[in-house]
N, C-alpha and C positions, 0 to 999 in steps of 0.2 A: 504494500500500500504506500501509497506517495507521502509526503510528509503531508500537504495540505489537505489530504485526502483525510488524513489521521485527525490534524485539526477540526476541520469541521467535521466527523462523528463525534470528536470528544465535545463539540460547542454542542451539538445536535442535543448528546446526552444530558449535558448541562442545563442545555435551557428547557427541555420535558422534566429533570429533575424538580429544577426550580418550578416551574408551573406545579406539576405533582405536589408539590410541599405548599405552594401558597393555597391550595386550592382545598387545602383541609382547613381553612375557617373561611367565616363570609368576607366578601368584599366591602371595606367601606365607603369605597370612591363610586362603584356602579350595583352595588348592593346584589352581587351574586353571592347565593349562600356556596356553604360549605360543599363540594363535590362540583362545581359546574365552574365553568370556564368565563372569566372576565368580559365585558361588554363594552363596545363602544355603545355612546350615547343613542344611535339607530339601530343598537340590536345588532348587533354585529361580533364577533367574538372578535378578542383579539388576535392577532396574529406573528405580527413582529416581535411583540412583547409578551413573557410568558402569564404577567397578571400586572395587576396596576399598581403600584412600587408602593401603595399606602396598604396593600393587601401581601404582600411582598414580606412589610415592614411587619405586618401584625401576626403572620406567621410563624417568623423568625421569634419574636416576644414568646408566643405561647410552645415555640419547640423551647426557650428556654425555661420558659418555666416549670414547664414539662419534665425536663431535665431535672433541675432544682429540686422538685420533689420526689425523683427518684434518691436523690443524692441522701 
């Protein structure tokens, strides 16, 4: 496999990871719940972006805290 080729599978993996992960709570920017995929304001899923960086944000919080309480 080509070097670039390796790149973007690992970007490919990374940004389904990331979507995967924010998509376990609701969005607070376009108000998708937990399990469904981000929205443009028409209804539109995102695409370029794997969710909206305020749903991203809120994520990452509750995998820490999540953590936290296993600790």
């Amino acid at each position: 496999m080509r070097s670039w080729e390796a790149r973007r599978k690992h970007a490919s993996e990374a940004w389904l990871e990331e979507r995967n992960s924010a998509e376990r709570v609701d969005c607070p920017a376009c108000g998708a719940p937990a399990g469904s995929t981000c929205t443009h304001p028409d209804g539109v899923p995102l695409g370029a972006s794997p969710a909206h960086s305020e749903r991203i944000t809120a994520a990452d919080k509750a995998a820490k805290k999540t953590k936290e309480n296993q600790e």
